[in-house]
C-alpha angles and dihedrals in degrees: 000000000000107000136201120202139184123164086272109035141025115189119200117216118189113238108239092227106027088048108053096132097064092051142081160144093305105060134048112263106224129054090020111159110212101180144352121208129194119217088238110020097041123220108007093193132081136179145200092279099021138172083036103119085220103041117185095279080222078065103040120170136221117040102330117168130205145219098207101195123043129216104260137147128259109265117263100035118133095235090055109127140169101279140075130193122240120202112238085004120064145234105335127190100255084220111033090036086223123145109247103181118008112208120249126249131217095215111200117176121200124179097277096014154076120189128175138179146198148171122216135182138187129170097316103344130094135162148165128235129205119191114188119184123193139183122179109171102298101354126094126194134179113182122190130206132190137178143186114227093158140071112260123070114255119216116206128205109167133161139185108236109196130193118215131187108245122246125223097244106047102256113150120166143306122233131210095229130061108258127167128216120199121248094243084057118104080231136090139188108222120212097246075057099253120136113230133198113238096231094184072078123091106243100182096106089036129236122251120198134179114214133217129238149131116274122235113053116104106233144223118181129189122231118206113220133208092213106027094025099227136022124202114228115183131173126204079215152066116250114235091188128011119193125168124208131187142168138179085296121034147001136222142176118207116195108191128225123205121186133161116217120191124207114288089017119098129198135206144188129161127200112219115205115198099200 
């Protein structure tokens, strides 16, 4: 793994190509950040399956982030195969789900920063992904770019999946932005705004809740943590979908971004934790 210290934090990123067996279809490959450890608390980041050394890579741990859609033809064209693209990922088996070329990564390390790049192309699409990591004392930082270099229009839907240790009482975490749960969820919003966990509820297969909200506001949340008491969570972007998801291990919320980028136009978006 690629690694970024300070005196207060190191953050482990998997290498693309040393760390295979930790990735697949799910996460993007570059820029995936697999763990992040304080100088006094220890590791700060959980995961489905966590603390397995070898989690499902399905599951994944740490601050994985997704392409949710893949590139893929409309059905019933001639030139469908048996292949999709996934952005940040590679070429995957449209049955099996199984990656069957990863794409391949320029990986570049500064003091402070890991940045890493590749170019992918399927059918008419191209295009070309930045991943930028930064740490800067307590601040973490991961910035995406993507742009279109081919002829067809890419649609991105994208969304940051973290994985939080889970606290005794319930407490989760508290948006920026007014969202509602419904009553049969095993979920609650509490009045000080924080969203609970119902604990009366068995968590072993994990609970998974769409919130709603109104769309158009860009968000920050707050985590609360069982070793460092809050973490700071903000988007350069406004959410189109929110779901949260937890199990007997870990929680996440995961606000979604969708953006249409057309060829020779590039977009871009970036996530900040405050640990």
């Amino acid at each position: 793994m690629l690694a970024l210290r300070n005196t207060q934090l190191e953050v482990a990123i998997l290498d693309p190509a040393q760390d295979q067996v930790r990735l697949g279809a799910r996460y993007c490959t570059g820029g995936y950040i697999y763990q992040v450890t304080d100088s006094v608390h220890g590791p700060l980041l959980t995961g489905p399956a966590y603390p397995d050394e070898y989690p499902p890579v399905c599951d994944g741990q740490g601050l994985p982030e997704a392409f949710a859609t893949p590139l893929t033809p409309t059905k019933g064209d001639p030139t469908q195969g048996e292949a999709v693209l996934v952005l940040g990922v590679g070429l995957v088996d449209r049955k099996s789900g199984q990656v069957q070329q990863f794409c391949s990564w320029t990986v570049s390390q500064e003091p402070g920063m890991v940045a890493m790049e590749t170019t992918q192309e399927f059918m008419n699409w191209a295009l070309q992904m930045t991943r930028v990591v930064r740490l800067e004392n307590r601040t973490l930082s991961s910035e995406t770019r993507v742009k279109n270099t081919g002829q067809g229009e890419i649609l991105i839907r994208w969304y940051p999946h973290p994985f939080f240790p889970l606290n005794e009482n319930g407490e989760c975490c508290k948006l920026s932005i007014p969202v509602t749960i419904p009553e049969h969820s095993a979920y609650a919003l509490r009045a000080d705004g924080f969203i609970v966990r119902k604990l009366e509820r068995p968590w072993d297969s994990g609970h998974y809740q769409p919130l709603g909200f109104t769309v158009g506001e860009k968000l920050w949340a707050l985590e609360r943590h069982p070793k460092t008491g809050l973490v700071g969570v903000s988007y350069d972007f406004s959410p189109v979908f929110m779901p949260i998801w937890g199990n007997c291990n870990t929680f996440s919320f995961e606000p979604s971004l969708e953006q249409t980028v057309v060829t020779g136009q590039e977009a871009r978006w970036s996530i900040t934790y405050d640990f």
